[in-house]
C-alpha positions as MATLAB code, in Angstrom:
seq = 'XXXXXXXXXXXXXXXXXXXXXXXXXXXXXXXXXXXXXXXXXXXXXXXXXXXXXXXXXXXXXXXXXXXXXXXXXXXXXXXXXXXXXXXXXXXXXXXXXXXXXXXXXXXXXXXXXXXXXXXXXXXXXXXXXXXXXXXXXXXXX';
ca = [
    -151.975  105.351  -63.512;
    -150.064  103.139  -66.251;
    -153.504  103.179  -68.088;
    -153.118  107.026  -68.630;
    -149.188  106.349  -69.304;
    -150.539  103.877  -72.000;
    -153.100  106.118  -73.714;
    -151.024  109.264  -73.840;
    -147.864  107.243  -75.458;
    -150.772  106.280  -78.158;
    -152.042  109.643  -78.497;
    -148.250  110.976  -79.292;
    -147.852  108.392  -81.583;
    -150.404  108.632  -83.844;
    -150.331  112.162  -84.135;
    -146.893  111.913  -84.750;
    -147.329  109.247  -87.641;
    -150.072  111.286  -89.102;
    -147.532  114.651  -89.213;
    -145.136  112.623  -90.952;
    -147.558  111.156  -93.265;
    -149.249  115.208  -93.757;
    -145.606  116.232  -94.953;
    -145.565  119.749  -95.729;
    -146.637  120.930  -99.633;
    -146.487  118.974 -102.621;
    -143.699  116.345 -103.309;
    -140.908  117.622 -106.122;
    -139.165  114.488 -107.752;
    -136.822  114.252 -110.761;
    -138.166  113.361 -114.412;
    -136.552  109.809 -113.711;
    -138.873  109.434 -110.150;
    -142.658  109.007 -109.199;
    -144.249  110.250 -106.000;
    -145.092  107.420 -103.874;
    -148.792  107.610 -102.693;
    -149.200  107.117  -99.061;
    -146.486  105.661  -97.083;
    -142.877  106.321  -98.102;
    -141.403  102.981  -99.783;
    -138.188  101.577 -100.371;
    -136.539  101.652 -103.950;
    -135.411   99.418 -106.419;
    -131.518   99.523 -107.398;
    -129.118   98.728 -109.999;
    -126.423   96.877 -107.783;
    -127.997   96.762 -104.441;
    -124.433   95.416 -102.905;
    -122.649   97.628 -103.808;
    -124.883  100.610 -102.617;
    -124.208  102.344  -99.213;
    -126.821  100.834  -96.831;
    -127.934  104.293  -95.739;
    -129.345  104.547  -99.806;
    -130.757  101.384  -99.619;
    -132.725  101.098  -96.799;
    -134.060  104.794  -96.816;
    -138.024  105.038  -97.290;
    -138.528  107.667 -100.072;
    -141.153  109.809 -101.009;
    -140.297  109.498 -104.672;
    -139.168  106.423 -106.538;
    -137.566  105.348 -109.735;
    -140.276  105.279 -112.360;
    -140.583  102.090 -113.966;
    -138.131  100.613 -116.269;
    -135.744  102.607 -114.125;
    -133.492  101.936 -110.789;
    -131.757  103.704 -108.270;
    -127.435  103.355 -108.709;
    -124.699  103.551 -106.290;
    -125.059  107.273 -106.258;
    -128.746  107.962 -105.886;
    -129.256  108.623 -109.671;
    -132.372  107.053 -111.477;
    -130.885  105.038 -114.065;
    -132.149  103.061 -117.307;
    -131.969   99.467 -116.210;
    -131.341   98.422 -119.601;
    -127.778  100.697 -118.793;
    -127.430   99.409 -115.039;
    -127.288   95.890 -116.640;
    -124.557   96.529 -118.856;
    -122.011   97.203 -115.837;
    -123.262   93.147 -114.666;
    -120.505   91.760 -116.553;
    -117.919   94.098 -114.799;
    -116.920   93.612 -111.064;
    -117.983   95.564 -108.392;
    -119.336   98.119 -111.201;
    -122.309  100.322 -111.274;
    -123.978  102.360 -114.217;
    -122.891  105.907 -113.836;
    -124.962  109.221 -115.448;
    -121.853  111.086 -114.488;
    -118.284  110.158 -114.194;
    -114.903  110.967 -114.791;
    -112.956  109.711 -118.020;
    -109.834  109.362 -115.639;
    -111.163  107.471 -112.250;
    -108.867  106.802 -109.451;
    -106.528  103.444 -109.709;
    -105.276  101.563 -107.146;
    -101.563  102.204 -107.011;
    -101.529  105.556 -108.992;
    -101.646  109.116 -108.536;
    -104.736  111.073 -108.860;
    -105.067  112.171 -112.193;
    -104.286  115.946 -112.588;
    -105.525  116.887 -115.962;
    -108.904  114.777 -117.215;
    -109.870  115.610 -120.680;
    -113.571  114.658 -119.988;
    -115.342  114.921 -116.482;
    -119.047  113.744 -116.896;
    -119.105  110.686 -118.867;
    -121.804  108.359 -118.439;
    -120.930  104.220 -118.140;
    -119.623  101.935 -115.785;
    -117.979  102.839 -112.825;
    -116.838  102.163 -109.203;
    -119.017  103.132 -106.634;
    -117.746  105.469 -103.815;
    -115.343  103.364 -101.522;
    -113.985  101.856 -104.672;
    -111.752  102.420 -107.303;
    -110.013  100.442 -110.257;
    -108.582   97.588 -109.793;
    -104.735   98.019 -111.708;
    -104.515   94.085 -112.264;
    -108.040   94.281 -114.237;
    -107.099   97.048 -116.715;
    -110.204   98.964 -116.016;
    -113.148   95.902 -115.891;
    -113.414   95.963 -112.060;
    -113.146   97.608 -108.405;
    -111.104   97.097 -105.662;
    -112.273   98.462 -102.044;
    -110.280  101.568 -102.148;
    -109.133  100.934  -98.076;
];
């Protein structure tokens, strides 16, 4: 009897892996990604620590294409960008941002001239640090 047990828990699993791998129609990425042949892989990022784990880890069917990574908020980015934010703390290259982020300390910003400007930024959970000026982020909790 555990035999049959056995061989049917193999049967459901590989026809369950093979479903997964058979996704349904073609795969639709960005003009930043690539399709990822066969199994779904892990991508590269811009400041891996300071990405939300559930990014980071997730197998994707598309990836960044090369001379590109993945930022905080699941954007493609040029890494030659993503590497100007390493001099700034806790900052990550943003494709589109506000010109009036959130500050520790202050009130939300009412009126913002600009609201999708592309540069360094604080990830979400973060937000200028007052005692910096605006060269790093502070956890904002």
């Amino acid at each position: 009897m555990n035999w049959r047990v056995i061989a049917f828990a193999v049967i459901c699993m590989v026809v369950i892996v093979e479903a997964r791998r058979r996704s349904t129609g073609p795969v639709k990425c960005s003009n930043t990604e690539v399709a990822v042949r066969g199994w779904r892989r892990r991508d590269r990022f811009c400041r891996p620590m300071l990405t939300r784990p559930s990014l980071r880890w997730r197998r994707r069917k598309c990836i960044c294409k090369m001379g590109y990574v993945r930022n905080a908020w699941n954007q493609c980015v040029p890494r030659s960008e993503c590497n100007r934010c390493k001099l700034y703390r806790r900052m990550d290259y943003n494709l589109c941002e506000t010109a009036c982020p959130l500050t520790c300390g202050y009130p939300i910003p009412t009126f913002c001239p600009m609201q999708c400007v592309k540069g360094c930024a604080c990830p979400p959970g973060y937000v200028i640090d007052p005692r910096s000026g605006t060269k790093s982020c502070i956890s904002a909790t």
